[in-house]
C-alpha positions as CSV (number, residue, x, y, z in Angstrom):
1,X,0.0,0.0,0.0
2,X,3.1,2.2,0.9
3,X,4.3,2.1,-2.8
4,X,1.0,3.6,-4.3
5,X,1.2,7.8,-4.9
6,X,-1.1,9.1,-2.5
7,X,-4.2,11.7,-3.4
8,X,-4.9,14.1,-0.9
9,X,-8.1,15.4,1.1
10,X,-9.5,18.7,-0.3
11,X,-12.8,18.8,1.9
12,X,-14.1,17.2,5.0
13,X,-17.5,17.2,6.4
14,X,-18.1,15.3,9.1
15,X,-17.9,12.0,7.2
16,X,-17.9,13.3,4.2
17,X,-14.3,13.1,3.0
18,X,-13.5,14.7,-0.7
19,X,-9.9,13.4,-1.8
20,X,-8.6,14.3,-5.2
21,X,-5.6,12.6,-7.2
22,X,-5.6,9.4,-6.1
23,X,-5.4,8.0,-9.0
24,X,-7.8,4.9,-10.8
25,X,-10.5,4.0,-8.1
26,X,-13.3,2.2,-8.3
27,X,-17.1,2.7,-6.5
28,X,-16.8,0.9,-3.1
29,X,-12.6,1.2,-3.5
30,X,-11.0,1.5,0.2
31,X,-9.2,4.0,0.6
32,X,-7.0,5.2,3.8
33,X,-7.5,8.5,5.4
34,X,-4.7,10.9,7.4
35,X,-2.0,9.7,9.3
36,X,-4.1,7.5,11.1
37,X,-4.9,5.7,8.3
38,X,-8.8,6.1,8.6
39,X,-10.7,3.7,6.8
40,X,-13.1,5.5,4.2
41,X,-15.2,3.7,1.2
42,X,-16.0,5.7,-2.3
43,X,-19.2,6.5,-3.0
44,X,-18.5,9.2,-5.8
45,X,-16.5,9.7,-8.6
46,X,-16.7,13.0,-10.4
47,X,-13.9,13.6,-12.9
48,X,-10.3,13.8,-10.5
49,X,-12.4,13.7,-7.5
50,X,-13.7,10.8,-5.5
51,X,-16.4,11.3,-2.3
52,X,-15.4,8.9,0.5
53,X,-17.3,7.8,3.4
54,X,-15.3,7.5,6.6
55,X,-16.0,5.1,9.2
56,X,-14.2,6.3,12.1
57,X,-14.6,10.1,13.8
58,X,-12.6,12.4,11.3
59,X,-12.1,15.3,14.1
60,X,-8.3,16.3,13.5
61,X,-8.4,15.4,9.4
62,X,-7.8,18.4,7.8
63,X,-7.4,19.0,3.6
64,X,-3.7,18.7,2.1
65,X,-3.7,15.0,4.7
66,X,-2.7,12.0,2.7
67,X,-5.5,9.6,1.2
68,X,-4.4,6.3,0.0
69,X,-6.1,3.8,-2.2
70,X,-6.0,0.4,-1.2
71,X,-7.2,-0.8,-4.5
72,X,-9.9,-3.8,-3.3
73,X,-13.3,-3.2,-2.3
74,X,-14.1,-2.6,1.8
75,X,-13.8,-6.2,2.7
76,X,-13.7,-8.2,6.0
77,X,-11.6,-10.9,6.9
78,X,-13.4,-14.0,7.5
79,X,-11.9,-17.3,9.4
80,X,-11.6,-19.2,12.8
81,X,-12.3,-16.9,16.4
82,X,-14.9,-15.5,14.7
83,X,-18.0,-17.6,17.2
84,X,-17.8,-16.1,20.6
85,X,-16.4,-12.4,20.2
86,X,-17.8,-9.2,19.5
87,X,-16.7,-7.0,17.2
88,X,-17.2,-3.7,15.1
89,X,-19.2,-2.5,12.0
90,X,-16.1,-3.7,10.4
91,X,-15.4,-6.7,12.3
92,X,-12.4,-5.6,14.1
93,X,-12.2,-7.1,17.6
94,X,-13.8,-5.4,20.7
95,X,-13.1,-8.4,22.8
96,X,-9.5,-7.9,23.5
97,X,-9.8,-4.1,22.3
98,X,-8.6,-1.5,24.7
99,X,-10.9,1.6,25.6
100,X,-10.6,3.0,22.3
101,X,-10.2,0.8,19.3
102,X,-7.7,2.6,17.1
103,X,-7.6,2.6,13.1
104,X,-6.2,-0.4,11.1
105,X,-6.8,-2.6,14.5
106,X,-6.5,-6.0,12.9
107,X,-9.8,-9.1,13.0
108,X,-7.9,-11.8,14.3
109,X,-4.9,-13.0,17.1
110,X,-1.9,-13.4,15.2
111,X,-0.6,-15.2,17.7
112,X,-2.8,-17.9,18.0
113,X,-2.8,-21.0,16.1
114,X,-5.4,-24.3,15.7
115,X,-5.0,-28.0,14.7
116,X,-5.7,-28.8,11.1
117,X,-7.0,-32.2,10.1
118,X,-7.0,-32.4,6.7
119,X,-9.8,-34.1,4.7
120,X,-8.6,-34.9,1.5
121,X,-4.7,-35.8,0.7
122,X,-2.1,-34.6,-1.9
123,X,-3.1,-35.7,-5.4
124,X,-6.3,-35.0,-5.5
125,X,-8.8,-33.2,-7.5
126,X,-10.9,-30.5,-5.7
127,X,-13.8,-27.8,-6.7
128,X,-14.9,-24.8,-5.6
129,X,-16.4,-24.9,-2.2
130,X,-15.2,-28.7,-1.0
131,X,-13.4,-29.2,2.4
132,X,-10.0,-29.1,3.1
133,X,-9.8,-30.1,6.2
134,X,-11.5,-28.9,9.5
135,X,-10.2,-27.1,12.9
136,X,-10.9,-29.2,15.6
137,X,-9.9,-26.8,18.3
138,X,-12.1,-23.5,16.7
139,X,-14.9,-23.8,18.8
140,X,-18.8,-25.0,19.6
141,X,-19.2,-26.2,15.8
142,X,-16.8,-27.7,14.1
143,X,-14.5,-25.4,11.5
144,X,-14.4,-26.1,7.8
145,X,-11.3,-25.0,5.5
146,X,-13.2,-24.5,2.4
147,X,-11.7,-24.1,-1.7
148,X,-12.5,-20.6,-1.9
149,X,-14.7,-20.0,-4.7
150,X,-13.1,-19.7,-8.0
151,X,-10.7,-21.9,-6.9
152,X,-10.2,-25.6,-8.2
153,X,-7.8,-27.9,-9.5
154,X,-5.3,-30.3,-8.1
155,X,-4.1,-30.2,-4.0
156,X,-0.8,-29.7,-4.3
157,X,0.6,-29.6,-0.8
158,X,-1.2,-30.0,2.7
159,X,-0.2,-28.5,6.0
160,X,-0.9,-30.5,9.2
161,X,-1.2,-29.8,12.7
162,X,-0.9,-26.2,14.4
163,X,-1.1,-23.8,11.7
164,X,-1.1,-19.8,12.5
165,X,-3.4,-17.2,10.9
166,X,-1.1,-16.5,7.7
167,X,-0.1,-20.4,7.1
168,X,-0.6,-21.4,3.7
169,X,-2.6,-24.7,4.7
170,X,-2.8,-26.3,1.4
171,X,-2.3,-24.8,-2.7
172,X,-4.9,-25.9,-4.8
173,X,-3.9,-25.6,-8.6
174,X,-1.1,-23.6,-8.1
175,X,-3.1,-21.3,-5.2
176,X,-2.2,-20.8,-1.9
177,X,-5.8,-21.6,0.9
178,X,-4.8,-19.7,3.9
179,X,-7.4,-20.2,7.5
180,X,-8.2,-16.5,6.8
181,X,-9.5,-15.0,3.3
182,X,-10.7,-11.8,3.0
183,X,-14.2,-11.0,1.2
184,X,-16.1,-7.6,0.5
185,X,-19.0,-6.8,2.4
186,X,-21.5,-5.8,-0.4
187,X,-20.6,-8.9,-2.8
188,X,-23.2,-11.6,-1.8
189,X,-21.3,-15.1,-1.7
190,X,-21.2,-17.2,-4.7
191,X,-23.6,-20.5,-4.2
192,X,-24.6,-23.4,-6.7
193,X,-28.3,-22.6,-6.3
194,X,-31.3,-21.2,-4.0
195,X,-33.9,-24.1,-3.1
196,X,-37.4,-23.8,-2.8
197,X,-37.6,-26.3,-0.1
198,X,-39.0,-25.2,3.2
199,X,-38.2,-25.4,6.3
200,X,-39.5,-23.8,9.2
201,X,-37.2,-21.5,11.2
202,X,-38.2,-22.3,15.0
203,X,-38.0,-19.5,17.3
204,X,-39.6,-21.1,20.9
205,X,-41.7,-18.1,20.9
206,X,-45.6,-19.7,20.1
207,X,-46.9,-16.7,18.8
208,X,-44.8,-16.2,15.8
209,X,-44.3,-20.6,15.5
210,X,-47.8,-20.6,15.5
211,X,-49.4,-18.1,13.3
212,X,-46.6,-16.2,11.7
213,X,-43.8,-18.7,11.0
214,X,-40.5,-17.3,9.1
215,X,-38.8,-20.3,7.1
216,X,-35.2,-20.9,7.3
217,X,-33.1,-18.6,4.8
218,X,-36.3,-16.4,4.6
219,X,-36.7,-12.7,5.5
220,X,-38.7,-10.9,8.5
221,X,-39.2,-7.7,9.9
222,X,-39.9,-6.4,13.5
223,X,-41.7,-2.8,13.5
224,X,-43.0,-1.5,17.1
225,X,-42.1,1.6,18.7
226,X,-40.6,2.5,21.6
227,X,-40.9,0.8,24.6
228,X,-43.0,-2.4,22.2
229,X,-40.3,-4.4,22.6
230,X,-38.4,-5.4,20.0
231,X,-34.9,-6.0,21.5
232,X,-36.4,-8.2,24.4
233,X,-38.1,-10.6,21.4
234,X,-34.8,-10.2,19.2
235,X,-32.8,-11.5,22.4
236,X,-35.1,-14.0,22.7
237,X,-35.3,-15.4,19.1
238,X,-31.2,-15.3,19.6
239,X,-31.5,-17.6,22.7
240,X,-33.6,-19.8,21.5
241,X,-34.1,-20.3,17.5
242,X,-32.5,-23.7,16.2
243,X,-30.1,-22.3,14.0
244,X,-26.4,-23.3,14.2
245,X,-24.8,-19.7,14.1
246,X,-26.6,-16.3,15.0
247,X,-24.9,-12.9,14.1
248,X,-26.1,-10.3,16.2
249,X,-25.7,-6.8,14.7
250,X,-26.2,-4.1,17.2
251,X,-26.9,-1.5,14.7
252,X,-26.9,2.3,16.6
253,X,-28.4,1.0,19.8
254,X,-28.0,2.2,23.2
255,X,-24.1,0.6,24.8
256,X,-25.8,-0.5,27.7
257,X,-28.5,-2.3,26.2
258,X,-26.3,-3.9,24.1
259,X,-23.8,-4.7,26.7
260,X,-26.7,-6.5,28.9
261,X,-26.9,-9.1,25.5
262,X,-23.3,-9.6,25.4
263,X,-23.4,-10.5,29.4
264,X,-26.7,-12.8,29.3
265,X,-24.8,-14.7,26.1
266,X,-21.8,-15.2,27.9
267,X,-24.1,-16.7,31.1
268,X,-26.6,-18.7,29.5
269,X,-26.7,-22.6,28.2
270,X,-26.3,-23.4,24.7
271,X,-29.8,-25.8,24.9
272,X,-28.1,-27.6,21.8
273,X,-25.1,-28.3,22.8
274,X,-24.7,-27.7,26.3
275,X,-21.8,-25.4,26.4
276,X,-21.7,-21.6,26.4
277,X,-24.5,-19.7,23.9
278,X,-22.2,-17.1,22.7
279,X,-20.2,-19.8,21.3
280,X,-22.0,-19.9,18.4
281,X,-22.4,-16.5,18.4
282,X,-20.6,-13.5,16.5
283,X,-21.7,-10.5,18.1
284,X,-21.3,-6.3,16.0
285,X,-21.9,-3.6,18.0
286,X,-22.3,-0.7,16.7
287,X,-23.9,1.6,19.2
288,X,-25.1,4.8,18.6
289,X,-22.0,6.8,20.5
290,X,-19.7,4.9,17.7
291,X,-19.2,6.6,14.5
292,X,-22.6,6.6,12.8
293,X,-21.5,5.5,9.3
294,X,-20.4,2.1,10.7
295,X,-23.7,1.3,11.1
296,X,-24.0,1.4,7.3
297,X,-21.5,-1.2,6.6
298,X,-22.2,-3.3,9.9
299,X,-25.4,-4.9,8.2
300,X,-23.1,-5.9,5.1
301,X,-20.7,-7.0,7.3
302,X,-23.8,-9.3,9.7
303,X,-24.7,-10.9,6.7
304,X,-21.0,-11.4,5.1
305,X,-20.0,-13.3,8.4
306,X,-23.6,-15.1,8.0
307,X,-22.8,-16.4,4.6
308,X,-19.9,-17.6,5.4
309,X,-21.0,-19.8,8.0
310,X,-23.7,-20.9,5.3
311,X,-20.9,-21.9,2.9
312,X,-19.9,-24.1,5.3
313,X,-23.3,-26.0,5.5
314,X,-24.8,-24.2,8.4
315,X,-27.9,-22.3,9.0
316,X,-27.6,-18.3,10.1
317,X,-29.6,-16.3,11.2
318,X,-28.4,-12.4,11.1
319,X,-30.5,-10.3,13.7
320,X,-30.2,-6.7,12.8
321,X,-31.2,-3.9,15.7
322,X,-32.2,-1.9,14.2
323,X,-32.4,-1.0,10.4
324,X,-33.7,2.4,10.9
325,X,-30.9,3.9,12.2
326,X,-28.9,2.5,9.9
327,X,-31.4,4.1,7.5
328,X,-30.8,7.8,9.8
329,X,-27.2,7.2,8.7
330,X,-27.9,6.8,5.0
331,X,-30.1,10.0,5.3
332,X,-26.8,11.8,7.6
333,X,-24.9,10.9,4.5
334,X,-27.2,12.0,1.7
335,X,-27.6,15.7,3.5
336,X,-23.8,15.9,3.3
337,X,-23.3,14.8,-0.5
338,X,-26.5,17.2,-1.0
339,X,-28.2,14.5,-2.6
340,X,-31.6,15.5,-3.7
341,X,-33.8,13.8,-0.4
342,X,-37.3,12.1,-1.0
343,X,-39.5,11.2,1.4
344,X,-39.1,12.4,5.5
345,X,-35.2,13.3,3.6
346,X,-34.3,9.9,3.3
347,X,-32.4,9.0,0.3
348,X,-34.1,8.1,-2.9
349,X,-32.3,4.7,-3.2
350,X,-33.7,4.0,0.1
351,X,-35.8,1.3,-1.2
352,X,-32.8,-0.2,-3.6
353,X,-30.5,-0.2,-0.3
354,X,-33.1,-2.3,1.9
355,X,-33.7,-4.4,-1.1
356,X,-29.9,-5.3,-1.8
357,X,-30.1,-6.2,2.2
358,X,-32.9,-8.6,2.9
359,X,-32.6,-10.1,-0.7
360,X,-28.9,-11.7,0.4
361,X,-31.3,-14.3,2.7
362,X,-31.9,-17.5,0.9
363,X,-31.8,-21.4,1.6
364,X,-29.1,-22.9,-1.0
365,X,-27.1,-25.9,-2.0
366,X,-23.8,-24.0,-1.6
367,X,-20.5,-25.0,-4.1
368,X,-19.8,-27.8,-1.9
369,X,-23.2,-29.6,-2.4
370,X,-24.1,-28.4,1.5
371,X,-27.4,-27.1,2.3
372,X,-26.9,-24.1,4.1
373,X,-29.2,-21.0,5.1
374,X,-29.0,-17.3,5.8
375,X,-32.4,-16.1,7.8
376,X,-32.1,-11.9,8.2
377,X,-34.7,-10.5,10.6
378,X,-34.3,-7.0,10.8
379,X,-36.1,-4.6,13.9
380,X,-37.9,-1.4,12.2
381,X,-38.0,1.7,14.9
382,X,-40.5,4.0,13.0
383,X,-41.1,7.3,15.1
384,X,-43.9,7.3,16.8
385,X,-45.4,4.3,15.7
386,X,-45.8,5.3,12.7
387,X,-46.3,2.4,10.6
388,X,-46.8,3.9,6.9
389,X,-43.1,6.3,7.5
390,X,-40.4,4.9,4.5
391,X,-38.5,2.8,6.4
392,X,-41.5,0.4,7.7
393,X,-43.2,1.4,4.3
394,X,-40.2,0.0,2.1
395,X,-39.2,-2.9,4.3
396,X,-42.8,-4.2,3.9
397,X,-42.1,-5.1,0.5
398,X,-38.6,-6.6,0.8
399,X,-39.7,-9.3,3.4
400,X,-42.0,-12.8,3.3
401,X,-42.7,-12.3,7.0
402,X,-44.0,-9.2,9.4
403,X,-44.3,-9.4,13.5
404,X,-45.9,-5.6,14.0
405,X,-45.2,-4.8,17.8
406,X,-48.6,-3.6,19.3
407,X,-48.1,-1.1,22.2
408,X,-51.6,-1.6,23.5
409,X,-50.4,-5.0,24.0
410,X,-47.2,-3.9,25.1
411,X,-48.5,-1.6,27.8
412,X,-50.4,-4.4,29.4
413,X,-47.7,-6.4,29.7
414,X,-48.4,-9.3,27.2
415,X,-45.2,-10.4,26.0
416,X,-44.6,-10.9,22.9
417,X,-46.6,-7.9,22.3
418,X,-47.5,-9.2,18.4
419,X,-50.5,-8.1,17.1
420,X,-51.9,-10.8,15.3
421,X,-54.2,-8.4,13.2
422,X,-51.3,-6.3,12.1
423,X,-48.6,-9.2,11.7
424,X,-47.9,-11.4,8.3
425,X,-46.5,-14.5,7.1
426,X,-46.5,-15.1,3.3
427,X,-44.4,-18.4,4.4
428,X,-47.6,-19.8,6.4
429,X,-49.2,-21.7,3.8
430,X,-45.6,-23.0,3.0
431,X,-44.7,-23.9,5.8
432,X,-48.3,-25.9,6.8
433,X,-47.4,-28.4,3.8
434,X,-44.1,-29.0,5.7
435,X,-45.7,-29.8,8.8
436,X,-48.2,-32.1,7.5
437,X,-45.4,-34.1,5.0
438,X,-43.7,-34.6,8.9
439,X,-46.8,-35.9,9.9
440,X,-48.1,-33.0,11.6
441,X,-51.7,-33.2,9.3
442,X,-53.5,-31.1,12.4
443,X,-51.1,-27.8,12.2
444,X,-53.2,-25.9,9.3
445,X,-56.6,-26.8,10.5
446,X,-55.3,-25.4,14.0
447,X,-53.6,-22.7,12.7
448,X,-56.7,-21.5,10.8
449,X,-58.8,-21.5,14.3
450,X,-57.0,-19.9,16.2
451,X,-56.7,-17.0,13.8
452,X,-60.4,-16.8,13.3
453,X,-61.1,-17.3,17.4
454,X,-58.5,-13.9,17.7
455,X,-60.0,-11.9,14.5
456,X,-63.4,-12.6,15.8
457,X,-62.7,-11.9,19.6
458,X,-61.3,-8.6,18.3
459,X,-64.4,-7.6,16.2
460,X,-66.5,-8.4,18.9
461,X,-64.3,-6.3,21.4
462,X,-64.7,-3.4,19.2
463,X,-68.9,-4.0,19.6
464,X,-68.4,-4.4,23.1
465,X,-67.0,-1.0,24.0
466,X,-70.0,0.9,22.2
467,X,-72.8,-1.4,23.5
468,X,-71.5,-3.1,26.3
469,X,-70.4,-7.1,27.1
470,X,-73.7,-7.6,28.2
471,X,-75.8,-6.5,25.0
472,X,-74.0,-9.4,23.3
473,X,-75.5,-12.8,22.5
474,X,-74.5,-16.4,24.7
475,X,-72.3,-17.1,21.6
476,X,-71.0,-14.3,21.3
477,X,-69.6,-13.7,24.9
478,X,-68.4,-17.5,24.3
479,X,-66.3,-16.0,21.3
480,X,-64.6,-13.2,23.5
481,X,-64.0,-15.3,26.4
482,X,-62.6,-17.8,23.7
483,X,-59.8,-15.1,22.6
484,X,-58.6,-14.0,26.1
485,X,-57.7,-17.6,26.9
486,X,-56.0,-18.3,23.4
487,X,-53.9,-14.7,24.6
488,X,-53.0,-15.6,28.7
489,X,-53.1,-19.4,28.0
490,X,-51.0,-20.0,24.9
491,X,-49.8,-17.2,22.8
492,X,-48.5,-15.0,26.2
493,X,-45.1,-16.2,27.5
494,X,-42.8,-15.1,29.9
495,X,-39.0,-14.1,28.9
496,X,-38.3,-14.2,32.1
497,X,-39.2,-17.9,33.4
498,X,-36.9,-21.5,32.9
499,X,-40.1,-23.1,31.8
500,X,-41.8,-20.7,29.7
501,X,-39.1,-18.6,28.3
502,X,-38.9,-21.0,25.0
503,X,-42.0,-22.8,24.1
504,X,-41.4,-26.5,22.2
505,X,-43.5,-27.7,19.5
506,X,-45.5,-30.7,21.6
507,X,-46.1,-28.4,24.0
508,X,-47.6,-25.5,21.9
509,X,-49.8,-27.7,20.1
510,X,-50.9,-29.2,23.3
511,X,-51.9,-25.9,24.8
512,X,-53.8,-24.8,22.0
513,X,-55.6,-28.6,21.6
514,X,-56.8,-27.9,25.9
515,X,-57.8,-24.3,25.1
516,X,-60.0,-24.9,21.7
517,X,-61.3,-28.2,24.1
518,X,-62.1,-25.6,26.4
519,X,-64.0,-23.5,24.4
520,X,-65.9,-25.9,22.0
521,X,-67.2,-26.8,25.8
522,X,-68.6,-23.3,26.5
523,X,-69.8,-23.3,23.8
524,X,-71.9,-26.6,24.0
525,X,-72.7,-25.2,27.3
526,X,-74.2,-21.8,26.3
527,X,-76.4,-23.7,23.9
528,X,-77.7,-25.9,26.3
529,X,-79.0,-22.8,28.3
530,X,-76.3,-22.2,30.9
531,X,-75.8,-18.1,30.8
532,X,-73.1,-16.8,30.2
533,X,-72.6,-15.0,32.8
534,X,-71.4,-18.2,35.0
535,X,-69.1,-19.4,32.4
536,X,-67.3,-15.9,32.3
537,X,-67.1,-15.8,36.2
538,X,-65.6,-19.6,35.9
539,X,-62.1,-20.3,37.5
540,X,-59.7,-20.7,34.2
541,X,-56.6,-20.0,36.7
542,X,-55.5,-23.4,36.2
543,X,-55.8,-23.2,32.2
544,X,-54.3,-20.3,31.8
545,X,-51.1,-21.3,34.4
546,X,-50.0,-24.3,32.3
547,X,-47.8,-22.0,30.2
548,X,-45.6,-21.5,33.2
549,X,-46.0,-24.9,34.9
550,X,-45.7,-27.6,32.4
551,X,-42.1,-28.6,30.9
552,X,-41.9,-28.2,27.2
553,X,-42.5,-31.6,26.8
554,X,-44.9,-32.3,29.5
555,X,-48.0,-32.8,27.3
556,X,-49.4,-34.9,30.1
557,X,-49.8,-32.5,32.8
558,X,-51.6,-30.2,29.9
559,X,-54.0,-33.0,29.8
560,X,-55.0,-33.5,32.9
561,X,-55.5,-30.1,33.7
562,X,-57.6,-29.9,30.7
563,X,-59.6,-32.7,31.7
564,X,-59.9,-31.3,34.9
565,X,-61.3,-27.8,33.7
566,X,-63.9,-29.4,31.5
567,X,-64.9,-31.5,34.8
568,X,-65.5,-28.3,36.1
569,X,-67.4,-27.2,33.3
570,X,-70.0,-29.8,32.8
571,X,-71.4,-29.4,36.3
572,X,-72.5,-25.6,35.2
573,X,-75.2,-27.7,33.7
């Protein structure tokens, strides 16, 4: 880097940098800032000059300062001791950081060095994408040493044992595979093709398993406003989803919010595997006292990391908190260039940047035959609650899956506060043909229900406050009753408790079967000419309590204590 003729800064602007004479650069081109070497990204090109967007504070750059091309693309540098660490926008290591991370601070420990056990021997032919060998020592999931893509030929040589970050650790045709390879942000990863195939992404939170299931290597997006929330459900989803990697990307949130993440991953049990959670786990933060445009490439890099980990034959999930203020940085940006602003002064490629986001999440059969995933769900922070402002607007279109954030629901402490007349899933209908080719030939049929109980308890709410609960018909009184115990008794957990925290499958469906049990009693009962009055002053207590009593696989204590609320029930008559 050293022997290319530096340009020099003419301008600065808060992150706006204008450089001039540095020579043949390309859109995206890296390029080093100052003394410090600040890293910047072009974004403009206008006859000698180039527009750069720093990502670190540019307070003490000052025009005449050096600005040197690095001549790739902003990349990151992807290998082992990535699971289990946090890092920044631009994956440089906060972990062993000191209090200030300074420019150029490297990705990796140069020090450190892991076993390789090679998988294939000298001799023979490889492709794009096939294993090398594995690290056996790199963490919770075992490592693979992939042919990077546009790579094959024969393996000419094959290191063994420790190897360091820089060892060469085989040469395929002629090219030297080092453990680390670096890869830019905004270039989705090459694969062999996207499947249709799909498989539900479990979360072990019932509402969204339920009635607005996300499939693996789809796209979903959380909107609520403040206080709905959406970081408690994200940090839940993180916990407890059955993917093999998550990549966390703290995207302009509060430091201490964030920091409380970091510390619960670091306490809590993988479920899986019985070791740590964060060690399967990469971790950006990019808070909102950091530089605010490293929140526009920490996305890029979430999902870069994400892919990786897919290449490998794994399924990610990148959880992104939250994308609007990495929109409020594209908008900081776009007042500096004096772009011409379009809606609320966002950006008008607004739409193209969300787009180029959520549409890198896909299910594929990667170069090395592997299925592997990338699922992006992506928090949505519109002001106010404003549901129809560009961001929420925009995203809306980009995604197969929405979980709005209600804050009525919010307020009265239902958690997750998911408004299930607000929400979406266009993967529903998908995902009920997986269920029932697993045998699961119930799931639509229950599905459908319970939606219709909550749409119809709602309506009849809404009748309810102008004429009063008591102006309603038997039936009708059955229906609202019938919705409140569907909320407290199956779609209401509690983030806080061992048992209920994470909701299994078994015990879902169970829950639901005793509640619809429940009501199709009440019903019968009503009919019979038992008012409604006594089946609305009934004692569901110990309906609504099996949430937070049985196990997640204790289906049996769910039936007994349905059998022992319908007991109850018939002697009403």
């Amino acid at each position: 880097m050293d022997t290319v003729s530096p340009g020099r800064v003419v301008r600065v602007s808060g992150p706006l940098v204008e450089v001039c004479d540095v020579g043949p650069v390309a859109m995206h081109d890296l390029i080093a800032l100052g003394p410090e070497r600040i890293p910047g990204e072009v974004v403009a090109i206008r006859d000698d000059r180039a527009s750069v967007q720093a990502y670190e504070y540019t307070g003490g750059l000052s025009p005449g300062a050096a600005a040197i091309p690095a001549g790739r693309p902003l990349s990151v540098r992807l290998g082992p001791g990535l699971l289990g660490n946090v890092f920044d926008g631009l994956l440089r290591s906060l972990t062993a950081a000191p209090v200030f991370l300074t420019p150029g601070a490297t990705t990796h420990d140069s020090d450190r060095r892991w076993r390789f056990d090679p998988r294939v021997v000298v001799g023979d032919r490889v492709e794009p994408g096939q294993v090398l060998g594995v690290l056996a020592d790199a963490g919770a999931l075992e490592h693979r040493v992939l042919v990077p893509p546009g790579v094959d030929g024969v393996v000419g040589s094959l290191a063994d044992g420790k190897c360091g970050a820089d060892t060469v650790v085989a040469t395929v045709g002629g090219t030297a595979v080092r453990l680390f390879s670096d890869w830019p942000v905004r270039v989705p990863r090459p694969c062999r093709t996207r499947l249709t195939d799909v498989t539900p992404l479990r979360t072990g939170q019932r509402v969204l398993d339920l009635l607005y299931p996300v499939a693996r290597g789809g796209a979903a997006a959380v909107p609520g406003g403040f206080g709905t929330g959406k970081t408690v459900l994200l940090q839940q989803i993180a916990k407890w989803c059955d993917a093999d990697v998550i990549v966390y990307v703290g995207c302009g949130e509060r430091g201490n919010e964030l920091a409380e993440v970091v510390a619960e991953l670091f306490e809590l049990t993988d479920p899986r595997t019985g070791g740590r959670l964060t060690d399967r786990t990469v971790v950006i933060a990019n808070t909102s006292n950091m530089p605010m445009m490293a929140r526009e490439a920490s996305i890029y890099t979430g999902v870069a990391v994400a892919e990786y980990y897919r290449d490998m034959g794994y399924h990610a999930v990148v959880i992104a908190d939250s994308t609007s203020r990495w929109a409020e940085a594209l908008r900081e940006f776009a007042s500096r260039t004096g772009a011409l602003p379009a809606e609320e002064g966002y950006p008008a490629d607004l739409a193209s940047a969300l787009a180029a986001f959520y549409e890198r999440a896909g299910c594929v059969r990667t170069l090395g035959g592997e299925t592997g995933s990338v699922t992006i769900i992506g928090a949505v922070s519109p002001p106010g609650g404003d549901m129809t402002e560009p961001v929420t607007a925009h995203t809306e279109r980009f995604v197969r899956v929405r979980w709005t954030l209600d804050r009525d629901l919010a307020y009265a402490r239902h958690y997750p506060a998911v408004s299930w007349s607000g929400s979406f899933s266009r993967d529903a209908p998908a995902v009920g043909d997986h269920h029932v080719r697993a045998g699961e030939h119930e799931w639509p049929a229950r599905r459908a229900r319970v939606m219709t109980a909550l749409a119809e308890a709602d309506r009849l709410a809404a009748l309810a406050e102008l004429v009063g609960a008591a102006a309603l018909s038997g039936p009708e009184r059955v229906a609202l009753l019938a919705g409140r115990l569907l909320r407290d008794g199956v779609l209401q957990q509690s983030a806080l408790s061992a048992v209920d925290a994470a909701g299994g499958e078994e015990k879902a469906a169970a829950l639901v079967a005793a509640v619809l049990a429940v009501v199709d009693e009440c019903h019968r009962l009503v009919t019979a000419g038992v008012p409604a009055e006594e089946l609305e002053e009934f004692d569901f207590t110990a309906l609504v309590r099996l949430r937070e009593e049985a196990a997640p696989h204790d289906v049996e204590l769910i039936g007994r204590r349905r059998d022992e609320v319908l007991a109850g029930l018939r002697r009403l008559r």
